[in-house]
CHARMM internal coordinates of N, CA and C (Angstrom, degrees):
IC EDIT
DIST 1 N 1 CA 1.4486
DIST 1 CA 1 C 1.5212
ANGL 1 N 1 CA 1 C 109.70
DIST 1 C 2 N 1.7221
ANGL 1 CA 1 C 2 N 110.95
DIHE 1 N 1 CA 1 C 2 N 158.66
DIST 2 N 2 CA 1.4379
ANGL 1 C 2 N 2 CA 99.57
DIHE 1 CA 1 C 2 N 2 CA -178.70
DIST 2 CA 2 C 1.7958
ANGL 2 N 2 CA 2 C 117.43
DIHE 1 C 2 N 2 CA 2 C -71.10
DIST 2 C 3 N 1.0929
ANGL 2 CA 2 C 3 N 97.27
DIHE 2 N 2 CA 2 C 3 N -148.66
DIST 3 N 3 CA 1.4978
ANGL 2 C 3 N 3 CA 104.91
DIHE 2 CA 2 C 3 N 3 CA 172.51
DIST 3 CA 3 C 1.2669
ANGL 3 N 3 CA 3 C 112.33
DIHE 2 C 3 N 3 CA 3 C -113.40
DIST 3 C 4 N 1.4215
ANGL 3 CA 3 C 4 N 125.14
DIHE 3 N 3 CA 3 C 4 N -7.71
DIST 4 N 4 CA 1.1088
ANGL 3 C 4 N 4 CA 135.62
DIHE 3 CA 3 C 4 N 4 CA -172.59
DIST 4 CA 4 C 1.6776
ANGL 4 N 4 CA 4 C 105.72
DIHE 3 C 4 N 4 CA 4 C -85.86
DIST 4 C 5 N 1.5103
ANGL 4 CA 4 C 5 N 116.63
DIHE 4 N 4 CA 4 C 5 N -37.29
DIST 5 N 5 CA 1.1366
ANGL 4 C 5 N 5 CA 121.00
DIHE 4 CA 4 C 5 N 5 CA -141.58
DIST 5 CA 5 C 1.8917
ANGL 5 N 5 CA 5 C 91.78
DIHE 4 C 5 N 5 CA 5 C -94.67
DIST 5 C 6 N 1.6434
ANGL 5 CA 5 C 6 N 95.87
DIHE 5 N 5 CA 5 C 6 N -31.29
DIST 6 N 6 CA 1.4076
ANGL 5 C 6 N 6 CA 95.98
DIHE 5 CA 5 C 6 N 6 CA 149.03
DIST 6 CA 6 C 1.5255
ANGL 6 N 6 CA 6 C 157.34
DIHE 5 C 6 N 6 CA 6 C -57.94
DIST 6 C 7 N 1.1893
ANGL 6 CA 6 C 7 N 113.57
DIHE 6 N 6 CA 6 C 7 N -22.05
DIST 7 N 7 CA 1.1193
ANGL 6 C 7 N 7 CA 145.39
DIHE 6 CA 6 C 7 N 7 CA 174.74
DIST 7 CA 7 C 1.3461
ANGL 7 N 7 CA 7 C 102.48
DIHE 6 C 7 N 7 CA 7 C -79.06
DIST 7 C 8 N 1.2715
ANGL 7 CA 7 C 8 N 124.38
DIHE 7 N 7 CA 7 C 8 N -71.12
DIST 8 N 8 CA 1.8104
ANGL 7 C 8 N 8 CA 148.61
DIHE 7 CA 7 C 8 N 8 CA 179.40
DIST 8 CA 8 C 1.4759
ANGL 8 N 8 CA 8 C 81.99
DIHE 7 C 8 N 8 CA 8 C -39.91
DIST 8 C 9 N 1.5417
ANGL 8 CA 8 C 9 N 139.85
DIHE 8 N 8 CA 8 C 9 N -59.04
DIST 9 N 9 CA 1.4541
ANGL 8 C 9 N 9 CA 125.54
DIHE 8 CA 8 C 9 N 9 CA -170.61
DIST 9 CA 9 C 1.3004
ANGL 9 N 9 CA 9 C 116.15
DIHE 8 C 9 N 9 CA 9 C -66.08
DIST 9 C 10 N 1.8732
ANGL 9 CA 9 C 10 N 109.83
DIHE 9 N 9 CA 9 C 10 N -34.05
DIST 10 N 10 CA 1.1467
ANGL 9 C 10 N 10 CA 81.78
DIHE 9 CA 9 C 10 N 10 CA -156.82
DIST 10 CA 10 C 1.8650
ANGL 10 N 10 CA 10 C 111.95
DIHE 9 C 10 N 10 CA 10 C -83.83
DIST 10 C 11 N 1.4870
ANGL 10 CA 10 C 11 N 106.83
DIHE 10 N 10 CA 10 C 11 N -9.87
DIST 11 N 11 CA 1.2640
ANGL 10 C 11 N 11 CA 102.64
DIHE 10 CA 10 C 11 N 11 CA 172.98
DIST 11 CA 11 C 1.7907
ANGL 11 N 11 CA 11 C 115.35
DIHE 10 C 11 N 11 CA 11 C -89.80
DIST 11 C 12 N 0.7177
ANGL 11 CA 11 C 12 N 132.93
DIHE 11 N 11 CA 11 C 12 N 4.99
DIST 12 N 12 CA 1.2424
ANGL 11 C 12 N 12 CA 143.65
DIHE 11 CA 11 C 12 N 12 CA 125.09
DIST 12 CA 12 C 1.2211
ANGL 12 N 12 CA 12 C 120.74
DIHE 11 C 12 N 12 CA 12 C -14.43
DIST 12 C 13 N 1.3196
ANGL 12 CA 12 C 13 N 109.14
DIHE 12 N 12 CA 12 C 13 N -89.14
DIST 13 N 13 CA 1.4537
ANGL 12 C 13 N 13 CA 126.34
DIHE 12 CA 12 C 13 N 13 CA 176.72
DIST 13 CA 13 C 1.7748
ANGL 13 N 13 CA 13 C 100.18
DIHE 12 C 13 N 13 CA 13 C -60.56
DIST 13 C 14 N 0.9471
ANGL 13 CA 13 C 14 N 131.64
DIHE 13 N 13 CA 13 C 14 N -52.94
DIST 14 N 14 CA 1.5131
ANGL 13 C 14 N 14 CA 110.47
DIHE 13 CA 13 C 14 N 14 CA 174.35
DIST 14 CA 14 C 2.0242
ANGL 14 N 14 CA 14 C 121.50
DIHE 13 C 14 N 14 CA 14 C -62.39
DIST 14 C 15 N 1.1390
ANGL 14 CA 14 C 15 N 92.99
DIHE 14 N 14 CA 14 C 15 N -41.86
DIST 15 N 15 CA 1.4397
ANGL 14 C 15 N 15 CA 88.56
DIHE 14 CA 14 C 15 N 15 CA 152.72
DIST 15 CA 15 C 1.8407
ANGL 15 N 15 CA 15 C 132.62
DIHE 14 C 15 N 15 CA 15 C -22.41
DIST 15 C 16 N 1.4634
ANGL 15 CA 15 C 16 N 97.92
DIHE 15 N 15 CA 15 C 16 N -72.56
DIST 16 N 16 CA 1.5926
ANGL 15 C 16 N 16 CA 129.06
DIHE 15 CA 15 C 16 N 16 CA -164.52
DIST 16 CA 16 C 1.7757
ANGL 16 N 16 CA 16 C 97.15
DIHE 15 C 16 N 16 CA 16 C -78.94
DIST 16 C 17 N 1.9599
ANGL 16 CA 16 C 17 N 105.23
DIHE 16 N 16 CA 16 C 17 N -30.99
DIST 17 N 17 CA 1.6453
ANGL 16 C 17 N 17 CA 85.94
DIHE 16 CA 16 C 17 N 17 CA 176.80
DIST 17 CA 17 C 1.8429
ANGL 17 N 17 CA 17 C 111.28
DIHE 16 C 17 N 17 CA 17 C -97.21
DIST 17 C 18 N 1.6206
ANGL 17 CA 17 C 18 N 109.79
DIHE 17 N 17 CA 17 C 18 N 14.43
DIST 18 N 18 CA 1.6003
ANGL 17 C 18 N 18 CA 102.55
DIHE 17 CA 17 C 18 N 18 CA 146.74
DIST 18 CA 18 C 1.2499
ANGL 18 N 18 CA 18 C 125.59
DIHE 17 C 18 N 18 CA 18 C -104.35
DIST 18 C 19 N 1.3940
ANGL 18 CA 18 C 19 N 90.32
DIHE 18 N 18 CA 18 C 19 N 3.54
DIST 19 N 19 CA 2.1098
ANGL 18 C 19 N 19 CA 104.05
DIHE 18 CA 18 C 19 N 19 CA 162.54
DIST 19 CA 19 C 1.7637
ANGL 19 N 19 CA 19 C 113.73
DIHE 18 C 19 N 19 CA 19 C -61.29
DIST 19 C 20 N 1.2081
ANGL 19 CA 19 C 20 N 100.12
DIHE 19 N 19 CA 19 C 20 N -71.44
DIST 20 N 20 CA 1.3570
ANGL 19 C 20 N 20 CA 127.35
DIHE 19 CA 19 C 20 N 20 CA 173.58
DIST 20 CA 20 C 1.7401
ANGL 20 N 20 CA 20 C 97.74
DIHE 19 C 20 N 20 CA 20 C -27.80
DIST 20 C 21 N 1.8131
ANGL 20 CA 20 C 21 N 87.31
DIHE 20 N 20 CA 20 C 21 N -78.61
DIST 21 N 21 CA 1.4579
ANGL 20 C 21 N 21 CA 94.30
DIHE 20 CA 20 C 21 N 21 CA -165.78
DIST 21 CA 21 C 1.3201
ANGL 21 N 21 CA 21 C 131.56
DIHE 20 C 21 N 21 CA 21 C -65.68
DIST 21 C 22 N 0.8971
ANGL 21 CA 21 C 22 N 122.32
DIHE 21 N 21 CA 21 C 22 N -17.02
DIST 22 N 22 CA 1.6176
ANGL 21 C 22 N 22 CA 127.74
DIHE 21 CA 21 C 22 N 22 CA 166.27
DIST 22 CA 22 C 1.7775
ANGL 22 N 22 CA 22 C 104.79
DIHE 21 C 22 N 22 CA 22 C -82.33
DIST 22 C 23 N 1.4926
ANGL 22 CA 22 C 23 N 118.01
DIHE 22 N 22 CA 22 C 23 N -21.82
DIST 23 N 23 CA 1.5396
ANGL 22 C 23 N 23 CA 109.94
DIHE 22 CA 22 C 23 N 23 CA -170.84
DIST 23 CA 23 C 2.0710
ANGL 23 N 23 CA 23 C 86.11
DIHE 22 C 23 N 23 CA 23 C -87.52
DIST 23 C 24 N 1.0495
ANGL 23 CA 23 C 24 N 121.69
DIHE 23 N 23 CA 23 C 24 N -73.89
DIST 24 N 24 CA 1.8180
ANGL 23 C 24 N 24 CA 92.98
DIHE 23 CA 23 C 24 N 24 CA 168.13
DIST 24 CA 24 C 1.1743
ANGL 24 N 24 CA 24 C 117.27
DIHE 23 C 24 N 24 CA 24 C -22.21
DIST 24 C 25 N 1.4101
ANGL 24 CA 24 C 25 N 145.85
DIHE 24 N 24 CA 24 C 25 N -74.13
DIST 25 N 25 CA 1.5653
ANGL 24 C 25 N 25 CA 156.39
DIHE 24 CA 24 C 25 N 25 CA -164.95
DIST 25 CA 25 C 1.5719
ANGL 25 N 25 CA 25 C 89.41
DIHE 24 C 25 N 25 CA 25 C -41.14
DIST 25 C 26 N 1.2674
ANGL 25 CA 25 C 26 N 134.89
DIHE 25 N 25 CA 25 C 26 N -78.24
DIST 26 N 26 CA 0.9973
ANGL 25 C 26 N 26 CA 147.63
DIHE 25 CA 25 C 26 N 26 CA -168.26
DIST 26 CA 26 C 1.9118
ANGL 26 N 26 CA 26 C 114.18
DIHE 25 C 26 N 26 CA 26 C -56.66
DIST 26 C 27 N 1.1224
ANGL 26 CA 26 C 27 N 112.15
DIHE 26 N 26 CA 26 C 27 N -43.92
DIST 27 N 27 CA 1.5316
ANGL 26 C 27 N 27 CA 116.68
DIHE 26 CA 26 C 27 N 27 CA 157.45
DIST 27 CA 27 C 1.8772
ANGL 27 N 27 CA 27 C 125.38
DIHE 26 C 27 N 27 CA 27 C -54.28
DIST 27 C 28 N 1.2749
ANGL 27 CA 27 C 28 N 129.26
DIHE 27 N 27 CA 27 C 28 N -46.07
DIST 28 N 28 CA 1.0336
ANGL 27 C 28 N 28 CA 172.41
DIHE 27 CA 27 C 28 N 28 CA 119.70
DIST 28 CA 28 C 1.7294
ANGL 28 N 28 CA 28 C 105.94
DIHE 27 C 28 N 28 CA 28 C -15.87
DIST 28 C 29 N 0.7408
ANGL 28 CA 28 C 29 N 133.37
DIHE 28 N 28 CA 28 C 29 N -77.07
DIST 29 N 29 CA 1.3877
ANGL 28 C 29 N 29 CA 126.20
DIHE 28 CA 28 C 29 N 29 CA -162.68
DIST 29 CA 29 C 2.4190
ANGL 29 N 29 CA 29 C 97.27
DIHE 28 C 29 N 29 CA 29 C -126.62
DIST 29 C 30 N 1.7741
ANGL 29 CA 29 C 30 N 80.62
DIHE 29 N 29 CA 29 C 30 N 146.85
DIST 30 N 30 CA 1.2554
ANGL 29 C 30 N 30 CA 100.41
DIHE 29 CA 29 C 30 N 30 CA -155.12
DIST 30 CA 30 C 2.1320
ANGL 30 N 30 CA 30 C 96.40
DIHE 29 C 30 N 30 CA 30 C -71.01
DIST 30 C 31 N 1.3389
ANGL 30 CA 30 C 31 N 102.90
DIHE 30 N 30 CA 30 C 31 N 125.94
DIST 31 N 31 CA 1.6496
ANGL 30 C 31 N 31 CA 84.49
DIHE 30 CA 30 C 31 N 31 CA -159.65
DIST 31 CA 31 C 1.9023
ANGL 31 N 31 CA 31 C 80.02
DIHE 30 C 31 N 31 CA 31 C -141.57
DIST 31 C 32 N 1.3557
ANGL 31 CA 31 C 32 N 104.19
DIHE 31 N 31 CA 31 C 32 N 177.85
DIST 32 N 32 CA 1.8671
ANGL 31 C 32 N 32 CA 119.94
DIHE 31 CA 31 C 32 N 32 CA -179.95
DIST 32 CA 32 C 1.4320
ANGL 32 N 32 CA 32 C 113.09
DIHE 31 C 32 N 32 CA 32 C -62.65
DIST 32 C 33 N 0.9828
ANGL 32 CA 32 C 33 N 124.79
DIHE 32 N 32 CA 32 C 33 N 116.58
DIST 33 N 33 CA 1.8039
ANGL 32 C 33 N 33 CA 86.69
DIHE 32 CA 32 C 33 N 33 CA -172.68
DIST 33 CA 33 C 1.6822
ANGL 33 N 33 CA 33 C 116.05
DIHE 32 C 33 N 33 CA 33 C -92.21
DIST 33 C 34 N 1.3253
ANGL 33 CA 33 C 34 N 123.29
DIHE 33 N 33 CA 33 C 34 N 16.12
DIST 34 N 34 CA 1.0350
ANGL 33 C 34 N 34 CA 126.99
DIHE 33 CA 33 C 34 N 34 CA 168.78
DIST 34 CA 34 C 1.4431
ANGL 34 N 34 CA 34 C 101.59
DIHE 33 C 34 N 34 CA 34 C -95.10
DIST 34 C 35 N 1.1922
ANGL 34 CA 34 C 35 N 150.27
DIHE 34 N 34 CA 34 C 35 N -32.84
DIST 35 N 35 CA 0.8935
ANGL 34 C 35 N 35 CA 164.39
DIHE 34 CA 34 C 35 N 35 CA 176.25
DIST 35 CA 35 C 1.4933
ANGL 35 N 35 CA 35 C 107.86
DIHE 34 C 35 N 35 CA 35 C -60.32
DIST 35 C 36 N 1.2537
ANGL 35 CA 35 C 36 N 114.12
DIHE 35 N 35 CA 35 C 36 N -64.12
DIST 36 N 36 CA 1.4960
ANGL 35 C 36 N 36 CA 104.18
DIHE 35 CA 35 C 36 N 36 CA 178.73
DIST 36 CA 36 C 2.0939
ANGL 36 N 36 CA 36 C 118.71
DIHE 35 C 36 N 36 CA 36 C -97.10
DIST 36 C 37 N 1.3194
ANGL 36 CA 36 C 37 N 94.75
DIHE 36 N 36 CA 36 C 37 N -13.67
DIST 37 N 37 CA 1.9368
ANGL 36 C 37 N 37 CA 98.05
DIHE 36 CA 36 C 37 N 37 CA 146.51
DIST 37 CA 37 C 2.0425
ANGL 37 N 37 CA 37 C 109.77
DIHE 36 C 37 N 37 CA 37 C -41.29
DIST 37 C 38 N 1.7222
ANGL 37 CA 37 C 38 N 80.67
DIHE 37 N 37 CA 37 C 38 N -74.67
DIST 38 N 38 CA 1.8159
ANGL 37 C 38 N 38 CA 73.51
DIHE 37 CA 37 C 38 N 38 CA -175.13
DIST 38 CA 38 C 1.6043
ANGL 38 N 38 CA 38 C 131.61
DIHE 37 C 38 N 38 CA 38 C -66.64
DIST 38 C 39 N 1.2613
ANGL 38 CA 38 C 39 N 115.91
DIHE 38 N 38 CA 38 C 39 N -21.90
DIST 39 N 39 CA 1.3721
ANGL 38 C 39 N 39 CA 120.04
DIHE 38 CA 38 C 39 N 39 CA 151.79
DIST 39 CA 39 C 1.8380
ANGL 39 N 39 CA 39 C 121.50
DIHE 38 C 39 N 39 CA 39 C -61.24
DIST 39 C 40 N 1.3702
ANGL 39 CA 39 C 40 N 113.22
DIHE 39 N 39 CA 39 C 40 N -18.12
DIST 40 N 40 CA 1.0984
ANGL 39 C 40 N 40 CA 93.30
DIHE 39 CA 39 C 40 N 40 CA 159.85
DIST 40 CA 40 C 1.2901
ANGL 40 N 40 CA 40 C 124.87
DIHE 39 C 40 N 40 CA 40 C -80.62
DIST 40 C 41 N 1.9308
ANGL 40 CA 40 C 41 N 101.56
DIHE 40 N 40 CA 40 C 41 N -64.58
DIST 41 N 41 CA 2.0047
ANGL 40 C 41 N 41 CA 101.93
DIHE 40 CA 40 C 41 N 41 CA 152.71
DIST 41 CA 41 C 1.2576
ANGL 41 N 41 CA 41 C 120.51
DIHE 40 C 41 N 41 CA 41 C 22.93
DIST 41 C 42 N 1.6971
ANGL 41 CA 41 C 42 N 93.20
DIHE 41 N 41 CA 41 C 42 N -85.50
DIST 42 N 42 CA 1.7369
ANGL 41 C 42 N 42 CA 105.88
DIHE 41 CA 41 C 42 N 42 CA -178.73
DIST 42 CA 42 C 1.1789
ANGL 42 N 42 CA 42 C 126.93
DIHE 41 C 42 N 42 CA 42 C -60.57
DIST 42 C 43 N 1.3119
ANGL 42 CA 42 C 43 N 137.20
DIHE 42 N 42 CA 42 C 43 N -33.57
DIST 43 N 43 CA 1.3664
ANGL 42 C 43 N 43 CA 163.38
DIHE 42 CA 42 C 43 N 43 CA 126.80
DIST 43 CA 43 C 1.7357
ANGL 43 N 43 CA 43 C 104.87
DIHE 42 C 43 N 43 CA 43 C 4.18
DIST 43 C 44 N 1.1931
ANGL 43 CA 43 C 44 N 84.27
DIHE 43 N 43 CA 43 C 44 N -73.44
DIST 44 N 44 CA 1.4311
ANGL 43 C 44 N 44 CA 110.40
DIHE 43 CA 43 C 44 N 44 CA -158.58
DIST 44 CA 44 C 1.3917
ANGL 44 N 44 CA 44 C 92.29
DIHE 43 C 44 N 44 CA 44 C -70.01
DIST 44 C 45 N 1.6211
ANGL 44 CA 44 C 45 N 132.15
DIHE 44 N 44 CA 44 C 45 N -65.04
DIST 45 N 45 CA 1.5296
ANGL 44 C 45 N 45 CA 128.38
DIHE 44 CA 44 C 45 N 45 CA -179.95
DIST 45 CA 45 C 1.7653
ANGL 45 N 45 CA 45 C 111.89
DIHE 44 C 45 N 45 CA 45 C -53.05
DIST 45 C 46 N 0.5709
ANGL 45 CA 45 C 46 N 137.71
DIHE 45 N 45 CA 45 C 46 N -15.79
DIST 46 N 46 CA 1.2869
ANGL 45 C 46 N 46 CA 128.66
DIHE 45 CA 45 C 46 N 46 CA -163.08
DIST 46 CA 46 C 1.6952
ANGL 46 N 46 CA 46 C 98.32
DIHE 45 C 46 N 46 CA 46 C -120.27
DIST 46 C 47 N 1.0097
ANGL 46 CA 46 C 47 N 125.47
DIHE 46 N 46 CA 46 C 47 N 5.77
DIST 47 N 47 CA 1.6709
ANGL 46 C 47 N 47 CA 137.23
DIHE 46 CA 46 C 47 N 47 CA 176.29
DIST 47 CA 47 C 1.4845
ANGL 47 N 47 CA 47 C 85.72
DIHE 46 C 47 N 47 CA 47 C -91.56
DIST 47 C 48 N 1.4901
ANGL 47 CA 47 C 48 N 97.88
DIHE 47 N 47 CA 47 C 48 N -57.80
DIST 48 N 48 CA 1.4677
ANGL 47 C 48 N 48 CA 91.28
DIHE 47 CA 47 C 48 N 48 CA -174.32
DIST 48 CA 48 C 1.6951
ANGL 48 N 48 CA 48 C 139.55
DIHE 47 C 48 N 48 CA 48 C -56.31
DIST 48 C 49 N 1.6654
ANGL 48 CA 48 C 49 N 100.71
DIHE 48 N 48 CA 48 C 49 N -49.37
DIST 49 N 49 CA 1.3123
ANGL 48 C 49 N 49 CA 137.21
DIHE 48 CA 48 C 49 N 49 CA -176.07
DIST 49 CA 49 C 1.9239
ANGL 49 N 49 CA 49 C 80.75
DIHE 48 C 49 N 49 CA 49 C -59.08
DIST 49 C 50 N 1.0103
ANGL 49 CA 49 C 50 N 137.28
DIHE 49 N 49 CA 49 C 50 N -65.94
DIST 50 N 50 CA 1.4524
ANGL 49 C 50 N 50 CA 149.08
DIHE 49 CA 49 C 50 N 50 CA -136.17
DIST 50 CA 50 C 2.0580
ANGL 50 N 50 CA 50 C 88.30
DIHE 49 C 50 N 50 CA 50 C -85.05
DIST 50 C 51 N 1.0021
ANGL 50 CA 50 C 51 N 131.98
DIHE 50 N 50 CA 50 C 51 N -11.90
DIST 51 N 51 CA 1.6226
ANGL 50 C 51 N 51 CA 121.63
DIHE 50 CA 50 C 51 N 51 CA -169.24
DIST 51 CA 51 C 1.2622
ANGL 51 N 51 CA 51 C 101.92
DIHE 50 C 51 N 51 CA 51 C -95.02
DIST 51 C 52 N 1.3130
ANGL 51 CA 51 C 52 N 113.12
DIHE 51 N 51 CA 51 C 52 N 140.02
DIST 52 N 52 CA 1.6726
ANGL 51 C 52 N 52 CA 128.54
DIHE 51 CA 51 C 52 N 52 CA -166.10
DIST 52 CA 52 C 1.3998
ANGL 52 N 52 CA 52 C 107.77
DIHE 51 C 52 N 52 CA 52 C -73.38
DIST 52 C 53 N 1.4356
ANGL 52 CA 52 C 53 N 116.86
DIHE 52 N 52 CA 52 C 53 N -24.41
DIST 53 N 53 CA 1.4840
ANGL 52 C 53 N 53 CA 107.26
DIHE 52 CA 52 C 53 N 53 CA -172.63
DIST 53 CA 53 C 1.8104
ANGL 53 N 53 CA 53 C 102.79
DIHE 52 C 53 N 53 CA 53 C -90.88
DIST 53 C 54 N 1.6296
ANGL 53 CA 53 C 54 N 124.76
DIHE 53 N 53 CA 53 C 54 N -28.84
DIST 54 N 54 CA 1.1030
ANGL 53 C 54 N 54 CA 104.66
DIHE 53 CA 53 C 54 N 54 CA 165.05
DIST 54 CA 54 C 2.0347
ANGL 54 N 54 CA 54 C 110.64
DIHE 53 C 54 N 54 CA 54 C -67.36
DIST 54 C 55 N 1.1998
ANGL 54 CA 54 C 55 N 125.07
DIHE 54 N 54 CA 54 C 55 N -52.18
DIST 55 N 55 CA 1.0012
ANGL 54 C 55 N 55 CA 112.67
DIHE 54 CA 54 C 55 N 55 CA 164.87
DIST 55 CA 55 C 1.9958
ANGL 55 N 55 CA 55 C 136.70
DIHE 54 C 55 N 55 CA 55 C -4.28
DIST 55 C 56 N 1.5631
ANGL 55 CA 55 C 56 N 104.44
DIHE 55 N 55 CA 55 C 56 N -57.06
DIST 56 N 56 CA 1.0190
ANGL 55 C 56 N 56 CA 131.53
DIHE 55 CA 55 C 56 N 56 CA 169.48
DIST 56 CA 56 C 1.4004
ANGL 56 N 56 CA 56 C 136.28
DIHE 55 C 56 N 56 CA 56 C -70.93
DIST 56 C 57 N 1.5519
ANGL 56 CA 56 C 57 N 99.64
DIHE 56 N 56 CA 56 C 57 N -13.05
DIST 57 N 57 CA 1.8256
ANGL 56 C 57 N 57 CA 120.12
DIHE 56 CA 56 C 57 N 57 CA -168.74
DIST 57 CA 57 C 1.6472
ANGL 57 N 57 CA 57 C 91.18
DIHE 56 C 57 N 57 CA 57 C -72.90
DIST 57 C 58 N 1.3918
ANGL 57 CA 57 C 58 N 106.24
DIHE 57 N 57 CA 57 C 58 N 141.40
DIST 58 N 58 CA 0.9900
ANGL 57 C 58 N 58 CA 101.14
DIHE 57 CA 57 C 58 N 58 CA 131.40
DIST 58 CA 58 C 1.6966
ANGL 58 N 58 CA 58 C 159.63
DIHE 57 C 58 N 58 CA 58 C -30.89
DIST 58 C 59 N 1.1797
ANGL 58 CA 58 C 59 N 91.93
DIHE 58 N 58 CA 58 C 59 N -35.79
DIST 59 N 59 CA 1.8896
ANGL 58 C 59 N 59 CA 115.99
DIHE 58 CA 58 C 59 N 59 CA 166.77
DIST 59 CA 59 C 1.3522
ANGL 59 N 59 CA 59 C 94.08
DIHE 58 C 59 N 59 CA 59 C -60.71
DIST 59 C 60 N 1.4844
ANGL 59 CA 59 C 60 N 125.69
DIHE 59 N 59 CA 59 C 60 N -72.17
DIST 60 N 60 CA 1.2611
ANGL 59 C 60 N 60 CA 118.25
DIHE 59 CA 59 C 60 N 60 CA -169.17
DIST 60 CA 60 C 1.3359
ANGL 60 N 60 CA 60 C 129.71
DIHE 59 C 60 N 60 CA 60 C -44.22
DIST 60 C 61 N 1.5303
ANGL 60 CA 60 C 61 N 103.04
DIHE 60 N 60 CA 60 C 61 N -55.78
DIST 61 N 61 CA 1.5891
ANGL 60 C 61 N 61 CA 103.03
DIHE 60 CA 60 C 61 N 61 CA 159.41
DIST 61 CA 61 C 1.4624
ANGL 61 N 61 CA 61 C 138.75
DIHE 60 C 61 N 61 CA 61 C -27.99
DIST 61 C 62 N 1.3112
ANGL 61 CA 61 C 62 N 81.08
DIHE 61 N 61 CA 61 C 62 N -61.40
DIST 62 N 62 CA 1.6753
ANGL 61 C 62 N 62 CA 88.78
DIHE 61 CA 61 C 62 N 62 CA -173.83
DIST 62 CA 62 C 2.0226
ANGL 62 N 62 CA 62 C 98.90
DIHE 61 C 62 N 62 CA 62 C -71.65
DIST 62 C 63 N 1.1218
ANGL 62 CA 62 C 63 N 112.17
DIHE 62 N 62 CA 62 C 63 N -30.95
DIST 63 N 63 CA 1.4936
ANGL 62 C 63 N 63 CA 107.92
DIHE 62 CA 62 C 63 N 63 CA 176.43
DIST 63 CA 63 C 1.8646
ANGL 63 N 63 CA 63 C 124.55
DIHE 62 C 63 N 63 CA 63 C -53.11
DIST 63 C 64 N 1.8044
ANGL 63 CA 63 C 64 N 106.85
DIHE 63 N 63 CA 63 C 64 N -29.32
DIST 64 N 64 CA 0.8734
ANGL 63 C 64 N 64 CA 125.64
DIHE 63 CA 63 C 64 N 64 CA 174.09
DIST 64 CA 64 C 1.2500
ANGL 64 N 64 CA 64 C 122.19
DIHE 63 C 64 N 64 CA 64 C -97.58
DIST 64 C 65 N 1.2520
ANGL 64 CA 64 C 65 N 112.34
DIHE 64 N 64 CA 64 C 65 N 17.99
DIST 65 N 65 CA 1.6375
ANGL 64 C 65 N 65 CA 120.57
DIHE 64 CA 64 C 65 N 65 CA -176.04
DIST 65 CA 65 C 1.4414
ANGL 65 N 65 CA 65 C 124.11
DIHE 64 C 65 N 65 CA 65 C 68.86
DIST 65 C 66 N 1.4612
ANGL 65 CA 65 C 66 N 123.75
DIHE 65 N 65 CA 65 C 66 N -6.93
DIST 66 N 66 CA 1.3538
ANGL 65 C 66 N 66 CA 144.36
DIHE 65 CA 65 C 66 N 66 CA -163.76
DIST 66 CA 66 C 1.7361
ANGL 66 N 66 CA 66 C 106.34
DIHE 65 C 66 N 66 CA 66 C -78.94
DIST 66 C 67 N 1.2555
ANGL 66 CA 66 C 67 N 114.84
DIHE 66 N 66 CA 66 C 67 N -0.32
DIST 67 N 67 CA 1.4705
ANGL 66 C 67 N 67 CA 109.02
DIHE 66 CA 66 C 67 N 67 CA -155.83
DIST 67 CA 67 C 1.8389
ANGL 67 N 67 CA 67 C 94.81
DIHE 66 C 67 N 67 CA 67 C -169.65
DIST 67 C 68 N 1.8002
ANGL 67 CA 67 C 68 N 105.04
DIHE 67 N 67 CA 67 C 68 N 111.86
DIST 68 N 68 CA 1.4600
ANGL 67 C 68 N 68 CA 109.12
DIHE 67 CA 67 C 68 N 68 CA -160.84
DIST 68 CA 68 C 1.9890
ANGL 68 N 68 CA 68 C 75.83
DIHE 67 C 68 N 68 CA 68 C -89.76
END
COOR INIT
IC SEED 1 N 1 CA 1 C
IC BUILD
């Protein structure tokens, strides 16, 4: 595998474990809930956007113009 695709995981996975951890934090302690909804949102999109196998989809491609 490249080195790239490594990297793309490993922040990935740090991504998804301040997903987690802020969605406990937020369960757990009395917080906005619009406030921490959209901090998850983002959380959550960019866990996604950031994983090598969506990276690699076809969808993506063609999303990025890379693929008629």
């Amino acid at each position: 595998m490249k080195r790239s695709v490594w990297v793309w995981g490993i922040v990935e996975a740090i991504i998804w474990y301040g997903f987690i951890y802020y969605l406990l934090y937020a369960i757990k302690n009395p917080v906005e809930l619009w406030l921490s909804s959209a901090i998850l949102l983002v959380l959550a999109t960019l866990g996604t956007v950031a994983c090598p196998w969506v990276q690699n989809s076809s969808a993506w491609r063609r999303m990025m113009g890379k693929e008629v």
